[in-house]
N, C-alpha and C positions, 0 to 999 in steps of 0.2 A: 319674253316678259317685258309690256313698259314699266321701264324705269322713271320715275321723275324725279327730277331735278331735286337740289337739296333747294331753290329758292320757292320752288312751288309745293311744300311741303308747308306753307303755313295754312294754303287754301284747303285741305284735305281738310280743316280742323271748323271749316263756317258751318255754319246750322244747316240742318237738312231743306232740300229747296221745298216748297208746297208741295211740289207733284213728287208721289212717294206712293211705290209697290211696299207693302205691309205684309209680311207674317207673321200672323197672330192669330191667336184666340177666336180673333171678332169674324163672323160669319162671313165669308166670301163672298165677293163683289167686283162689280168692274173687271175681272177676271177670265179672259177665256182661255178653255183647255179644250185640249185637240192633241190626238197621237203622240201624248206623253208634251206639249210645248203648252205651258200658262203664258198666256200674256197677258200686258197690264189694256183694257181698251179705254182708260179713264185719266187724268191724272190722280185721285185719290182712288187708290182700288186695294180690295184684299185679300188674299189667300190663307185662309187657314190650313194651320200648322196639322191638324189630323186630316185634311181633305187631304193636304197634300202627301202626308208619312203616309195615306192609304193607295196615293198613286204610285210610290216607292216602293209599295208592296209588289208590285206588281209590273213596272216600267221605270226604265230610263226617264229622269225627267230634265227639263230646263225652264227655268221662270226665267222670265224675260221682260226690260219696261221698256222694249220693243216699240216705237212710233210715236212716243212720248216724251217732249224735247228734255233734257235735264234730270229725268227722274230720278231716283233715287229709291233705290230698293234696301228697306230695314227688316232686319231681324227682331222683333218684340217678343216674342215668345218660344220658347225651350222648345226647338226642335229635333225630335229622332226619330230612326229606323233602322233596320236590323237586316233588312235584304242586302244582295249584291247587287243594289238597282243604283246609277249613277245619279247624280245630283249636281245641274250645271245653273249656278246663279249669274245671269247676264244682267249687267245696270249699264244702262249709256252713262250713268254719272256715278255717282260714289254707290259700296256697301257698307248700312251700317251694323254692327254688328252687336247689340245689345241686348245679347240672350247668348244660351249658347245651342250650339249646332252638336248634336252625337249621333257618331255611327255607328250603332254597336255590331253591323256586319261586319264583310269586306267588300266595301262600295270605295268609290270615288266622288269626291265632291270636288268640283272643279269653278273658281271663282273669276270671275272675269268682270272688269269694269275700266271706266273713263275716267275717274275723279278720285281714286282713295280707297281703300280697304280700312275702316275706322270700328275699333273694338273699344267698345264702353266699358263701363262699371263692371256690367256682367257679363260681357261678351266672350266668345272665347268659343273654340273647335273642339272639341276632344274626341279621340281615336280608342277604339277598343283594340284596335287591330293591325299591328303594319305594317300588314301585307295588303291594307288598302292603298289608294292613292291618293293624292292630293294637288292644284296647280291651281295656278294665278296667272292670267292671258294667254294658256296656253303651257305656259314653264312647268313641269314636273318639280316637285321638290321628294327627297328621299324622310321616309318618317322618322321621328327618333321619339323614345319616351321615359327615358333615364339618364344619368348623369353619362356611366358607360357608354350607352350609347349615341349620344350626341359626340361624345370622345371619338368613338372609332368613327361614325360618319364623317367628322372634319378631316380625320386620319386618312380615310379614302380619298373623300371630294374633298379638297384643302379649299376650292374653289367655287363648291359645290351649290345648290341649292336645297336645305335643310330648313325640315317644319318641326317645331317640339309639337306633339300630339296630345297632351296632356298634362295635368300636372303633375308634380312627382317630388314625393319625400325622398329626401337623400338621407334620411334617420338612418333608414335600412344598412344604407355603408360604411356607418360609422368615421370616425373621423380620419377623411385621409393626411397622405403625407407628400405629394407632390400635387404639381396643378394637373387637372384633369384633361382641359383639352388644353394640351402644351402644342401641338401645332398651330402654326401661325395662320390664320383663317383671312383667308381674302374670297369668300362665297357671301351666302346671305343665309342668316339663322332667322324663320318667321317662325316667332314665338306664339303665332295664332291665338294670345292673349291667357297665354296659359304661364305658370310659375315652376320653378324649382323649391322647394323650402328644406331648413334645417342642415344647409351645406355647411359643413364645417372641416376646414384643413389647416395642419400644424406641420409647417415646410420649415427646416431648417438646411436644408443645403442649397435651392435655388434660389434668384435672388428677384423672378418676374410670378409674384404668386397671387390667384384670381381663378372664378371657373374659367377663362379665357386667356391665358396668357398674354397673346398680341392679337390684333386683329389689323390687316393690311390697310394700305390704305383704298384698295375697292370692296373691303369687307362691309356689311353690314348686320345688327343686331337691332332689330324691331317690334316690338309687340311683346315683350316676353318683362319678367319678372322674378327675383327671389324674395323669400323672406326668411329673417333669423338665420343671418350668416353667422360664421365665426370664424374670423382668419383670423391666423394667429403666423407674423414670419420672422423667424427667428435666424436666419443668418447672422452674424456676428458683423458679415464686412458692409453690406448694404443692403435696404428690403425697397421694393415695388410691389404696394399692395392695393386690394382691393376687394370689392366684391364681387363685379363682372365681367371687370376689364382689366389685366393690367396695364398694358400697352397697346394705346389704341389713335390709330393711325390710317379707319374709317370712319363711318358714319353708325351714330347709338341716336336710336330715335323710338320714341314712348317707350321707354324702358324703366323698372327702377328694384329700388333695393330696400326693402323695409324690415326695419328689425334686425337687432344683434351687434354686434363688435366688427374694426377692423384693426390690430393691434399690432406694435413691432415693440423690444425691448432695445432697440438698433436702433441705428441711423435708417431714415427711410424717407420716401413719398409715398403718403396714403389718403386715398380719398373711398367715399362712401359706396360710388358705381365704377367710378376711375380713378387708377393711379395717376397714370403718365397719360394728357390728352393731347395730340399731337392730328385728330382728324375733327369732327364733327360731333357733338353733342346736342340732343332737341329734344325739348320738351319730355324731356327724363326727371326723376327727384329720388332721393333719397332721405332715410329714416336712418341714422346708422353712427351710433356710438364709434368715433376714430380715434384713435391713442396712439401718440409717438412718443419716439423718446428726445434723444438733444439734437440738432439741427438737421431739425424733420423739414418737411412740406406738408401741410397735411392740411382736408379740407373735407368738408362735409357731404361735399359731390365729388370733387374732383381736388387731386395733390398736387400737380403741376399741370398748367393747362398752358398750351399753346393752342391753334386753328380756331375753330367757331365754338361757341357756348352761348344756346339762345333756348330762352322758354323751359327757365329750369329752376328746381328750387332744394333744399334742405332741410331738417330740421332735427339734426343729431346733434350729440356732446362731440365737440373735439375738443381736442388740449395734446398738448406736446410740450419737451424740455426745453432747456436753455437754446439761446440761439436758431429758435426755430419761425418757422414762417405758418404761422396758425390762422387757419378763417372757416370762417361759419358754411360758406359756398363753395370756397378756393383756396388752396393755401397760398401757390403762388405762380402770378398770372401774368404770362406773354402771350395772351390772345384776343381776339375780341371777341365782350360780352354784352352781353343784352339780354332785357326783361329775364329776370333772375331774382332771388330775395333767398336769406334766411335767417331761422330765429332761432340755432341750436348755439347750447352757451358754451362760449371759447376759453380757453385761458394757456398763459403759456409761461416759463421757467424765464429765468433773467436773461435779458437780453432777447427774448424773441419777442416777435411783431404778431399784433395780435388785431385782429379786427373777426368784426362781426358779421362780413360779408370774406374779406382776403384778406389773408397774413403781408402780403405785397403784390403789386402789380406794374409792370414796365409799358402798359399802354391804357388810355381813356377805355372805360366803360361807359355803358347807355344804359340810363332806367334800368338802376339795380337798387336793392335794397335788404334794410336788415332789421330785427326786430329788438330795439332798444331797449326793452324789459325784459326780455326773455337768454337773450347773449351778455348778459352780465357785463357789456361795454357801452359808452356813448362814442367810439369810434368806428367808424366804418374799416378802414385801412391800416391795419400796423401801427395803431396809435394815430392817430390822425384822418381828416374827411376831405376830399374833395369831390368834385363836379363829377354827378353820375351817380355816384352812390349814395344813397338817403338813407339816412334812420325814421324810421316810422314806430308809432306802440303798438297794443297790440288792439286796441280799439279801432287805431286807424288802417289797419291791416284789413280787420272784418268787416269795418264801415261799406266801403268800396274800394274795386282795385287801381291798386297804383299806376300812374302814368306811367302808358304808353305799353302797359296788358291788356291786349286784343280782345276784346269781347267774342266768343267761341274760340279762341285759342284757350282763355281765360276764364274761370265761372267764379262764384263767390256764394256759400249755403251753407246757414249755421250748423247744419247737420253733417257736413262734409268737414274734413281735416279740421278740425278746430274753429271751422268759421274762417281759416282763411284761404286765399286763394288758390285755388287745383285745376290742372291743367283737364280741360273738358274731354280731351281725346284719354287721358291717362290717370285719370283719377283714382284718389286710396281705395282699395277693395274692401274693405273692412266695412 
């Protein structure tokens, strides 16, 4: 499987180059097929989505932008098929993925590329079956398409290579009472742009509660989503909570957490997608009411952030008691951060440090910000502002994006989140 680098992970996020293999709708082109292999023979070329589910009927296939410097092969239109016929997408350059791919046999789709596996708005894999298969350059991943069983897959491969296959209510389980996957994950979970929704667990005996307890620091979580959490941790002596991470001490990359509570009646760190950050954070956000109680940490993404925190944003209620460390983004931050913002409203009990981006921080951030009408503070920091973090309103939020957000890491559409900025690779699904 290539790995890229966590520095080359902002490039996956540039506009598609000119020359781009298309699946879509629009009538094929530029296109040749031969013994089951499409290739692109154009830089602008097309394959439609029924030409090809009609070769799947019937063959093993591979589209390919084969001899074509750069190309770039997108997904545009809902594609599916129902055989045991394989499905091999080769890009010398990125996949982009803004549609979604179903297989409602048991095939193999097997994805390989140069530049990026990039899943939009609507992109996303889903699996009827899985007892299919799935890989990325090569790499096998094992399927999972419930909360259970993403549990027991990590239980096995603690190391492993796991793909969520679908989305999946966790209604159905009703509210558990421990973390689900409580081993410590040092594999990679490819969330193939699919969600969990409606997870809700009320832990009183452990004190790391999250659908993820820890993840190592060669673990990773990517592409993947909840929405309408509700943790609720109730230990008496200390909570680490969250929504998808408690303790994380890999890399979380386009991920997020939209809708619901993260709460303790305790002492705690709580943040939105992460408690305790301790690895890598990119281009994730969260939506997500956090509630502590007296000398919390608590923050709208992330409760205690140490390592990297880049390309990420908030825009939930937090508030917590006395003597607490309260922020909009952070509660409280020994890391470095960059292009970051948010505008969920803080407020915290006597004596605690209250800002609208971080309740405290022990080192300089870069181009951060926070939304001065909407967080009920003119402070950035624990009562106070310095260099790096900005208040902005919420006119100048929608205007244009704030310095030093990357045009295609970054988009701006009054239709999208509020009219303010969302990250172009991970934007709200709604």
């Amino acid at each position: 499987m290539k790995v890229l680098p966590i520095l080359a992970i902002a490039t996956l996020t540039a506009l598609p180059a000119h020359a781009t293999l298309n699946l879509s709708t629009q009538p094929t082109k530029n296109v040749s097929c031969s013994s089951g292999v499409c290739t692109a023979t154009a830089d602008d070329a097309v394959l439609n989505v029924d030409d090809l589910s009609a070769l799947l009927a019937t063959t093993d296939v591979s589209v390919r932008s084969e001899g074509i410097a750069l190309q770039d092969i997108e997904v545009l239109s809902p594609l599916t098929w129902a055989s045991t016929h394989a499905l091999n997408i080769e890009s010398n350059n990125a996949i982009y993925m803004r549609n979604v791919i179903t297989i409602e046999g048991t095939a193999h789709l097997a994805l390989n590329h140069n530049g990026g596996i990039i899943f939009d708005r609507k992109g996303a894999v889903h699996y009827w079956d899985m007892a299919s298969g799935f890989s990325i350059n090569g790499a096998n991943y094992t399927l999972v398409n419930s909360v259970a069983s993403l549990a027991a897959a990590v239980e096995k491969h603690p190391k492993g290579l796991i793909a969520f296959a679908n989305d999946y209510n966790a209604k159905q389980d009703s509210q558990v009472h421990t973390v689900p996957v409580s081993r410590e994950f040092a594999g990679t979970l490819e969330g193939l742009g699919n969600k969990i929704s409606n997870f809700a667990i009320w832990d009183t005996t452990e004190n790391i509660i999250a659908l993820f307890k820890a993840l190592k620091p060669k673990g990773v979580i990517e592409n993947f989503g909840m929405t309408n959490v509700n943790v609720l941790a109730e230990n008496t002596f200390n909570n680490v909570a969250a929504g998808l991470v408690g303790y994380n001490a890999g890399t979380i990359y386009n991920c997020y957490v939209d809708g619901g509570t993260v709460r303790t009646d305790f002492r705690g760190t709580l943040g939105g997608l992460v408690a305790q950050n301790y690895g890598g954070v990119f281009q994730s956000w969260a939506n997500v009411s956090v509630e502590g109680a007296q000398i919390a940490e608590v923050g709208g993404l992330i409760g205690n952030a140490h390592g990297r925190v880049q390309d990420v944003y908030a825009i939930g209620r937090v508030i917590a008691g006395d003597q607490s460390d309260v922020g909009g983004l952070i509660g409280y931050n020994f890391g470095h951060v960059k292009h970051g913002y948010a505008t969920g409203h803080v407020s915290g009990g006597q004596n605690a440090r209250v800002g609208g981006l971080m309740g405290t921080t022990q080192l300089p951030v870069r181009q951060t910000y926070w939304n001065t009408e909407t967080s009920g503070t003119q402070f950035g920091i624990g009562g106070t502002n310095i260099e790096g973090i900005t208040g902005l309103t919420t006119a100048e939020l929608q205007a244009e994006l704030p310095k030093g957000f990357a045009l295609g890491t970054w988009a701006l559409d009054a239709k999208i989140n509020g009219g303010m900025p969302f990250l172009v690779t991970n934007p709200p699904r709604k």
